[in-house]
C-alpha positions in Angstrom: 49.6 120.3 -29.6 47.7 121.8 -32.3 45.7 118.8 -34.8 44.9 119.6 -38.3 41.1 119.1 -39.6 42.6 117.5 -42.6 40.9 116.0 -45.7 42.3 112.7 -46.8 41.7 111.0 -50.1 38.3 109.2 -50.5 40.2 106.0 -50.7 41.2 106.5 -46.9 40.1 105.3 -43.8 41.0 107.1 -40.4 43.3 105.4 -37.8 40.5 105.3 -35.9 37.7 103.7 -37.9 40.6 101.3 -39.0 41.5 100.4 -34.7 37.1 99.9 -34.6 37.3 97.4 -37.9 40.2 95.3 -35.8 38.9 94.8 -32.7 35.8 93.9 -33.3 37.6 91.0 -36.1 39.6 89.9 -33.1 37.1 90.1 -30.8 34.0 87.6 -31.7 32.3 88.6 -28.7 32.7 92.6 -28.8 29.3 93.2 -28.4 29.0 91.3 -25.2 32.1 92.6 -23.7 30.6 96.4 -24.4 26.9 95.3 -23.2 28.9 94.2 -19.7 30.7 97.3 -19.2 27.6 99.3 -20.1 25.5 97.0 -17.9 23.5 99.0 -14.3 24.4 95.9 -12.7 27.9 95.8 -12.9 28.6 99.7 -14.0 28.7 100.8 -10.8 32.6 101.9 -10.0 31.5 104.6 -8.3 29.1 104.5 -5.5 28.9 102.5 -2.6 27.5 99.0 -3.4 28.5 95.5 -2.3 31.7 94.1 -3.2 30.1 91.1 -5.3 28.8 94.1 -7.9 31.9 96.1 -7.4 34.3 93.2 -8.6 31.9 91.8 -11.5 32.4 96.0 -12.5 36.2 95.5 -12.4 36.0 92.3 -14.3 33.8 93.6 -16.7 36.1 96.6 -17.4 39.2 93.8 -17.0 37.8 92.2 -20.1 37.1 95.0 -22.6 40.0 97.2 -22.2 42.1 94.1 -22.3 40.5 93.2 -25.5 41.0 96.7 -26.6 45.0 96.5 -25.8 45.5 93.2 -27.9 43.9 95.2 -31.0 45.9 98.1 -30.3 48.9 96.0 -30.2 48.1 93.7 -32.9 48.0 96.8 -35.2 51.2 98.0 -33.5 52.7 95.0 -34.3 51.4 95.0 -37.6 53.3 98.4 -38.8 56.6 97.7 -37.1 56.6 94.6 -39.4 55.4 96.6 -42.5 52.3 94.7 -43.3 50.7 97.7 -43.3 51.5 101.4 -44.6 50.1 104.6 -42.4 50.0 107.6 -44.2 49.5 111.5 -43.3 47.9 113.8 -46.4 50.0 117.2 -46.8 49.5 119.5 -49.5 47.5 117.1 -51.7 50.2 114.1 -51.4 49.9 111.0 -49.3 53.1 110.6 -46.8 54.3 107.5 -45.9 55.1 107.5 -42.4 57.8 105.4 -41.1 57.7 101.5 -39.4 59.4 102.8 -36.1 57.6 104.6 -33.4 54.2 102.4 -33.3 56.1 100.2 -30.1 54.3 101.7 -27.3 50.5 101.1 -27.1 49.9 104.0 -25.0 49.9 105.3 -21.0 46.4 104.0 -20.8 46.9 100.4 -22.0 43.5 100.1 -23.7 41.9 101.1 -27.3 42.9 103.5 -29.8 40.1 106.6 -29.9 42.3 109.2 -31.8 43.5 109.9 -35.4 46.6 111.7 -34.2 49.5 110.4 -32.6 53.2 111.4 -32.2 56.1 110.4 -30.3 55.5 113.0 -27.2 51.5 112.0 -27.3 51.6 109.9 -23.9 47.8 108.7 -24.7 48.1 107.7 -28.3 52.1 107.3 -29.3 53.4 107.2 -32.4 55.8 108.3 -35.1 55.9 112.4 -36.0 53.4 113.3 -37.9 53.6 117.0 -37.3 53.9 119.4 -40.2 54.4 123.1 -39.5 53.4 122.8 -36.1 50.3 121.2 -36.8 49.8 117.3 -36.2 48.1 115.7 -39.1 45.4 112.9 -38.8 46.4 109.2 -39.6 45.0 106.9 -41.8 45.3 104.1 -44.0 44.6 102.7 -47.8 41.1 101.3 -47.7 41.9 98.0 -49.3 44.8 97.4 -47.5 43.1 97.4 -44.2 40.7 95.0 -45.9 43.5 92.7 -47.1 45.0 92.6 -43.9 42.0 92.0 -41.9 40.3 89.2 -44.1 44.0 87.0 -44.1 44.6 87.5 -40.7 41.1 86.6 -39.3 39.4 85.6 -42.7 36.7 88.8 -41.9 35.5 89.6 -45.5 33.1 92.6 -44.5 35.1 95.7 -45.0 34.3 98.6 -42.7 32.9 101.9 -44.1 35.7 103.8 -46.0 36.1 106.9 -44.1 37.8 109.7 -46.4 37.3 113.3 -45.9 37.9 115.0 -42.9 38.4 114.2 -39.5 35.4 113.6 -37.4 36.1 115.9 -34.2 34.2 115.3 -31.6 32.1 118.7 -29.8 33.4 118.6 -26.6 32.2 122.4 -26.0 28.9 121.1 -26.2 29.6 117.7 -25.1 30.5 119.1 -21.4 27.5 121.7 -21.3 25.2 118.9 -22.4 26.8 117.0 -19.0 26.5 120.5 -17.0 22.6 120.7 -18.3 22.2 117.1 -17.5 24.1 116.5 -14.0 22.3 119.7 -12.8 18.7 118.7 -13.8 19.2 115.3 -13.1 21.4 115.0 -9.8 24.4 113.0 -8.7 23.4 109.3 -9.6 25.6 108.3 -6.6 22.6 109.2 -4.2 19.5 106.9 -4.0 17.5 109.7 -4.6 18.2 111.0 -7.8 18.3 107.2 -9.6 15.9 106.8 -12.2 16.0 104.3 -14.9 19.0 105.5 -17.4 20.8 107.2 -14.6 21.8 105.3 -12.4 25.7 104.3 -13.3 28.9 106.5 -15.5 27.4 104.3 -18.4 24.4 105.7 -17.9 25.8 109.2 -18.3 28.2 108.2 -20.9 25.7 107.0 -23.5 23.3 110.2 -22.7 26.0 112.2 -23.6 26.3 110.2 -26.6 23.5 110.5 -27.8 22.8 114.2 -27.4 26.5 114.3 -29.6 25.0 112.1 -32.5 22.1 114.7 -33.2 23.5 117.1 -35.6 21.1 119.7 -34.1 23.7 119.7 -31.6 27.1 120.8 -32.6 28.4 119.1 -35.4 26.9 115.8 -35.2 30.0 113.8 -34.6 29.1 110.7 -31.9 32.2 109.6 -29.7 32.6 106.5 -29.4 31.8 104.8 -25.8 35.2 103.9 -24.1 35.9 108.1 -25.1 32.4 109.1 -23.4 33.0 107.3 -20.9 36.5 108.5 -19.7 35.0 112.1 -20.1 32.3 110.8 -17.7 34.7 109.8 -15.0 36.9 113.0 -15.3 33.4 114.8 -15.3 32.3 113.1 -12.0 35.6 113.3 -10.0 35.3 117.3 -10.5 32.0 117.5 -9.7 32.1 115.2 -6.5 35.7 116.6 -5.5 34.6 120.2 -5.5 31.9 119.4 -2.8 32.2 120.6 0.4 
């Protein structure tokens, strides 16, 4: 699959940003859930620890990507029933995309951390929204985010309007940031190479965030954490599975 880097009208906000304004609306405690999954205590999947710190991990992780799945399917919902209007951007025209194809929330069963869907996208499913052989990002009018937001969970702050283009993500220089890193640094899975910040896949994740952020780097674009932190694991099960 081939995605466009797509301008959409200023008045646009992307599928993404609009997912990050709902969850945190729906979930009051957000910021606790994210501090437990990014927590050395309990972020340690991974390694070989005791049980008690292996299950409050699991938990932890239990809680946010569950969280993440009722905001996914709350917006789901939300265009099958029409209370909301996605759109694509072609040739200078807004295009409405249908009600049907927003059912499935996605092999995963967690958060939405992509502009682009389509019906063959096993990660992030949705109606067609290809055009020429090229998918085009999703996104949604601004104030009708807001309005749907503020009467279903009477949030009045509206998030940041997002139009423009997409914001890809470097992964080129996200994954030789992880090769510079894990080489220098050491598997965080043996005693010796703990130090404080890298010790857990949280650890890792949030470095690699933060070398993303700095526009020195690539283009600037941070990912955001559950994305980071799925690279992470991928990263790690290569690294540790090409041992010998």
């Amino acid at each position: 699959m081939v995605d466009a880097s797509e301008l959409i009208p200023d008045e646009g906000i992307f599928l993404v940003d609009a997912f990050e304004h709902i969850f945190r609306a729906m979930t009051p405690n957000w910021q606790d859930l994210e501090n437990q999954v990014t927590d050395p205590a309990v972020q340690l999947r991974h390694m070989e620890v005791d049980h008690g710190r292996r299950e409050a991990s699991g938990k932890a992780w239990a809680a946010y990507e569950g969280a993440e799945l009722k905001a996914n399917r709350w917006l789901r919902c939300s265009l099958g029933k029409g209370l909301i209007t996605a759109f694509i951007f072609f040739n200078g025209k807004p295009l409405q995309l249908p009600r049907h194809g927003w059912e499935n929330a996605g092999l995963l069963q967690n958060g939405i951390d992509s502009n682009f869907v389509g019906p063959d996208d096993p990660i992030n499913p949705g109606p067609d929204t290809e055009i020429n052989g090229v998918r085009r990002p999703v996104y949604f009018v601004h104030s009708d985010l807001v309005a749907l937001v503020e009467k279903a969970f009477g949030i009045a702050e509206p998030p940041k309007s997002r139009g423009g283009r997409p914001r890809k993500h470097d992964w080129d220089e996200g994954r030789a940031f992880a090769e510079k890193i894990f080489a220098e640094r050491g598997d965080f899975a043996e005693v010796q190479n703990q130090t404080p910040g890298w010790q857990t896949e949280a650890d890792f994740a949030r470095a690699i965030m933060e070398h993303m952020s700095n526009p020195s780097f690539g283009n600037g674009v941070e990912p955001p954490f559950s994305t980071a932190k799925k690279f992470v694991s991928d990263f790690i099960k290569q690294k540790r599975g090409g041992r010998k």
